[in-house]
N, C-alpha and C positions, 0 to 999 in steps of 0.2 A: 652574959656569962653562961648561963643554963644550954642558952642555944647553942654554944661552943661545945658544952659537954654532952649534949646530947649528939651533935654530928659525930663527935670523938667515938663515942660509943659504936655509934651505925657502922662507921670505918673499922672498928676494931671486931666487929661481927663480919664482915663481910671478907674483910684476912684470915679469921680464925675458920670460915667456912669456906673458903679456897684451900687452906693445909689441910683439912678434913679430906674434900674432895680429893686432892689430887694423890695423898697416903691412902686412899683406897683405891684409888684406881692401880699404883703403881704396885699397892700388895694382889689385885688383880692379872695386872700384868705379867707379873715375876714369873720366871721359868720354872716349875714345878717338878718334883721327881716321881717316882713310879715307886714302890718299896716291894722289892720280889722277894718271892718266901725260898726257902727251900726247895731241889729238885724234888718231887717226893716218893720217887724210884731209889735215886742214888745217893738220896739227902746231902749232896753237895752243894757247896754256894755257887748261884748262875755266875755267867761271866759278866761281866761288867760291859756297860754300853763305851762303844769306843768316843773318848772325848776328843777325838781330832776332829778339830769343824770340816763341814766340807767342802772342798777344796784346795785346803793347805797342804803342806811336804810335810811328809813322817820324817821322824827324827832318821838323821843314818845309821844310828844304832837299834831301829826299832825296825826290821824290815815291814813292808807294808804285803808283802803275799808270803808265801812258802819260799825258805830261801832254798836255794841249789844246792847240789852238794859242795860248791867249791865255797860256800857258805858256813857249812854245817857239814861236814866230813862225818856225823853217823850216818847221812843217806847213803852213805857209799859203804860201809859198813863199820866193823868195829874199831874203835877210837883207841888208842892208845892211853894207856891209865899218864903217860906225862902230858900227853894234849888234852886234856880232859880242863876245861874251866874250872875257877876258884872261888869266879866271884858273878855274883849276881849281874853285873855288868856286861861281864864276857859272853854269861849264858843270851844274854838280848840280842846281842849282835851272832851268835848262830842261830837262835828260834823264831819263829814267827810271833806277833805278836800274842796268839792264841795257843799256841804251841807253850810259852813263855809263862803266862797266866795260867796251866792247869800242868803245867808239869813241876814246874817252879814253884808256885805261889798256891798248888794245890786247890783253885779252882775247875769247873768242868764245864764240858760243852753241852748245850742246849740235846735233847731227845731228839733221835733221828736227822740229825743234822750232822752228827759225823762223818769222817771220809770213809770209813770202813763197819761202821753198824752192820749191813745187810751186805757186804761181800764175802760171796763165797768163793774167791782164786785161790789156788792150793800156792800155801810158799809160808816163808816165816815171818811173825811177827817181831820186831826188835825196839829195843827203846830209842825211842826221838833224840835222847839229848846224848848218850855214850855208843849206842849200838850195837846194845847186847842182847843177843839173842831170849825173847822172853817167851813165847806161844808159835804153837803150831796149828796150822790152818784148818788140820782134823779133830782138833779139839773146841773149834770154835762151832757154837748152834746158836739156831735163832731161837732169842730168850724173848722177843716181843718188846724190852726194855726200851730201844733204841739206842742203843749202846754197845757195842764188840763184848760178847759176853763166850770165855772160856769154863770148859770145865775143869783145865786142870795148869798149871804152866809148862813148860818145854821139860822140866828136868822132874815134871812130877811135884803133888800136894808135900810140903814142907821141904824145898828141894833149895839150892842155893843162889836162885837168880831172882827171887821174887821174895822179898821182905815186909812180915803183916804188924801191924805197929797200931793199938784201941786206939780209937776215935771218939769221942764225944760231944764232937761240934757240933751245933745247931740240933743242941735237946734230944738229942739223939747216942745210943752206943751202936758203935759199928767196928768192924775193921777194916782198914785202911792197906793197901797194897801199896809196895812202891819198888821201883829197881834198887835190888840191892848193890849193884855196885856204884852206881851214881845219886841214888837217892831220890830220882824220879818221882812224881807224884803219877800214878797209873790210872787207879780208880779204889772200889770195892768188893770185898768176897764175902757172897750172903750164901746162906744154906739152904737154899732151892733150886740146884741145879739139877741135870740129869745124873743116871749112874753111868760111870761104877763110883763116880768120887761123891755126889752130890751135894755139887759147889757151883756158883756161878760169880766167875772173877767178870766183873760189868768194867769195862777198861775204856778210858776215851780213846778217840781216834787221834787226836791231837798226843796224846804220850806214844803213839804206836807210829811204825813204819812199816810196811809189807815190802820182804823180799819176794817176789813172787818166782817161782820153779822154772 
């Protein structure tokens, strides 16, 4: 009887130290994330890592590059306030996925990785998702930020196409910029710019489009 219960035993150690092992290898295992802080230029929240494994089809309503203009009718230019989307939905199926995410959802792109950071072509700035004429190309300087940085918008500091709205996301006060007639998310306007206005509107390249001259 003893010998019964002692083998009992042995086998119930040798189970209990299999489910040990194998629950740490698999907390080992497990896919891990990264936790990114704040830009700490533009104190926006980075863009999110895209969860399409790869190799799979983007969704059809998710385009997978810059869509064309027969896509997105503001590349071509100003949209009509009845074609204008309603719903979050509608805006995916004209924006790019990144486009989507920082105009929309008021996230931003990465430093120096925008499409227009460090270009200087004379023409006009417009907004990604309507098409309304926002900055002009002589108002734009390199601010070092990495970001399309103006000093003033198209119609001039408090003017009626660029709407500033506090911020105080991520422990921080700022003010926030957005198209005023579609409600675009743009970027930020901090008070370090050059004169005569001394403002720097830090604008992603994803809310912007260049008409160029």
């Amino acid at each position: 009887m003893t010998r019964l219960r002692v083998a009992d035993a042995v086998r119930l150690s040798i189970v209990g130290c299999t489910a040990v092992v194998l629950a740490t290898w698999a907390s080992h295992s497990a896919p891990f994330q990264i936790a990114t802080a704040a830009d700490p230029v533009s104190g926006a929240a980075p863009m999110p890592a895209d969860p399409t494994p790869p190799g799979s089809t983007p969704s059809p309503t998710q385009p997978s590059g810059d869509p064309s203009a027969e896509v997105n009718p503001a590349l071509a230019g100003r949209v009509a306030d009845e074609d204008l989307p309603k719903t979050n939905a509608e805006w995916r199926k004209r924006l790019s996925p990144e486009q989507f995410e920082v105009a929309r959802k008021k996230g931003t792109e990465r430093a120096f990785t925008g499409k227009y950071w460090d270009t200087t072509t004379p023409g006009t700035y417009r907004c990604i998702c309507c098409g309304e004429p926002l900055f002009k190309s002589n108002e734009k300087f390199q601010s070092g930020c990495g970001w399309p940085s103006f000093s003033s918008p198209i119609d001039g500091v408090k003017g009626e196409t660029v709407a500033e709205h506090e911020d105080v996301s991520h422990f921080m006060r700022r003010t926030e910029v957005t198209c005023r007639r579609c409600g675009a998310h743009l970027g930020h306007v901090f008070n370090d710019g050059p004169p005569p206005t001394g403002l720097r509107y830090c604008i992603n390249s994803a809310s912007i489009v260049l008409d160029k001259k």
